[in-house]
N, C-alpha and C positions, 0 to 999 in steps of 0.2 A: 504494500500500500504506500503511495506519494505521500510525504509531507507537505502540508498546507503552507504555503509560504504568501506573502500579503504582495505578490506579483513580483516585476524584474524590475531590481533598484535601479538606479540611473547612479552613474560615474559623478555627478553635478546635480546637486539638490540647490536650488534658492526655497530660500527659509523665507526672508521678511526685508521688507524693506520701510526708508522714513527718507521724506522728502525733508533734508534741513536745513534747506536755506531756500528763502526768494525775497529777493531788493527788489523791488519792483516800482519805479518815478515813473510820473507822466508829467510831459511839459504842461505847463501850465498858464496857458494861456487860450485864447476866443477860436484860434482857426482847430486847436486841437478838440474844443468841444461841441463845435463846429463837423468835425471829422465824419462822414459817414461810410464812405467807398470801405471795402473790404480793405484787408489790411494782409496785403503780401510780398514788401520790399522791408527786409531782416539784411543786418548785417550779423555773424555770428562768430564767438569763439569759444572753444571745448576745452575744455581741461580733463585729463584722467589720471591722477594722482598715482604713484606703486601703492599697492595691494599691501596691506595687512594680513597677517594670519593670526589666530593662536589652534592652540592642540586641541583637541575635541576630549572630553574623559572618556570619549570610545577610543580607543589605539587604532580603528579600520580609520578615519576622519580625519580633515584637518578643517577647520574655519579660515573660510577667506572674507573680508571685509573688502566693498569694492567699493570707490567711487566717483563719481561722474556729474562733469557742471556745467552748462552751458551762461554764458553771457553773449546779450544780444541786446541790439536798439531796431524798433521799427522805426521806419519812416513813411511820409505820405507818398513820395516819388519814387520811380525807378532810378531816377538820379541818385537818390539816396542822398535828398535833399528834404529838410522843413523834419527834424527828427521829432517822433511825437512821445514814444516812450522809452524804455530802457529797462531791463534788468538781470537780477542775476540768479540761477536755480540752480541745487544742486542736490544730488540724491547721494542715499548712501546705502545696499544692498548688502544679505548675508548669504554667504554662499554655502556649501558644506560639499568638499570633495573628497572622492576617496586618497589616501596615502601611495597607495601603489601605482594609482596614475598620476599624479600632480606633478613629476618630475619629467614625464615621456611626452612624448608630440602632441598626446589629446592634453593632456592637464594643464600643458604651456596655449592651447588653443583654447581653452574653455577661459583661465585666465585672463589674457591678451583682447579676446574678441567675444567670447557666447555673455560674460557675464556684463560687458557693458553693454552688450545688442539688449540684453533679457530689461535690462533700469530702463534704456531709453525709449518705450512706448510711457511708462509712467512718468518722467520727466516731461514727457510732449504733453502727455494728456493734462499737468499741473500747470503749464505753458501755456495753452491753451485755453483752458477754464478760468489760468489769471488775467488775461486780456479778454475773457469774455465779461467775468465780474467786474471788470474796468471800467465797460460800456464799450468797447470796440466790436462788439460781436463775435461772432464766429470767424477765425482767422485762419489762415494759409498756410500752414507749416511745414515745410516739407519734408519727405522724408529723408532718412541719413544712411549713406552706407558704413556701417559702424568700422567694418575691417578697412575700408579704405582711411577713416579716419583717422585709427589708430595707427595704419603703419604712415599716414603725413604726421601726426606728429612724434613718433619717433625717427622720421627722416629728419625733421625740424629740429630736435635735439639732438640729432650728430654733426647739425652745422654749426 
């Protein structure tokens, strides 16, 4: 007879995550409240900090700490001209990966790339909802290719 096992664990568990940070100004002046067109000329910059760990009291485990922040200013023009707001968001994810893979190909990929792809829909969607609570509406955000992100900016830190 099979033993009952509660299904096939995965190599990369996300446990939980907390959005903690958003700065978020709006200019403050008549054409910005004024403002109605949709709002989809972003200038943007990412940051993703090295990864934390500690040990899990299970020995199969390790905890990984991930995190991820976008700072952005909308503007009225494609020019990227007449800036209306600004801010800053940043999330903070907990990962749980197995010890035997964290060192091999998939553990340095789940690392590098799965656990900021997995934050950055909840990032967008906090982006989002804070410029709709604004009063800008429903906003244009587009999406990110997260692996391409990260290997610019680590070409950007070897220049």
């Amino acid at each position: 007879m099979q033993e009952d096992k509660p299904g096939c664990l995965a190599d990369l568990e996300f446990l939980s995550y907390k959005v903690d940070k958003i700065d978020f100004n709006v200019k403050n002046n008549t054409d910005v409240l004024q403002y109605k067109a949709p709002l989809s000329n972003f200038r943007f910059s990412f940051g993703i900090p090295p990864f934390e760990s500690i040990n899990d009291t299970n020995n199969e485990y390790k905890i990984l700490i991930c995190k991820f922040g976008i700072k952005l200013k909308a503007f009225a023009s494609e020019k990227y001209e007449n800036q209306l707001a600004e801010g800053e968001f940043c999330i903070t994810g907990l990962f749980r990966i197995k010890k035997e893979i964290e060192h091999t190909q998939n553990g340095t990929y789940f690392e590098k790339y799965t656990m900021p792809a997995i934050l950055f829909p909840y990032l967008r969607a906090t982006i989002t909802t804070t410029f709709a609570t604004a009063g800008f509406g429903a906003i244009i955000f587009p999406l990110i290719n997260v692996k391409n992100l990260v290997d610019d900016i680590d070409k950007s830190k070897k220049v």
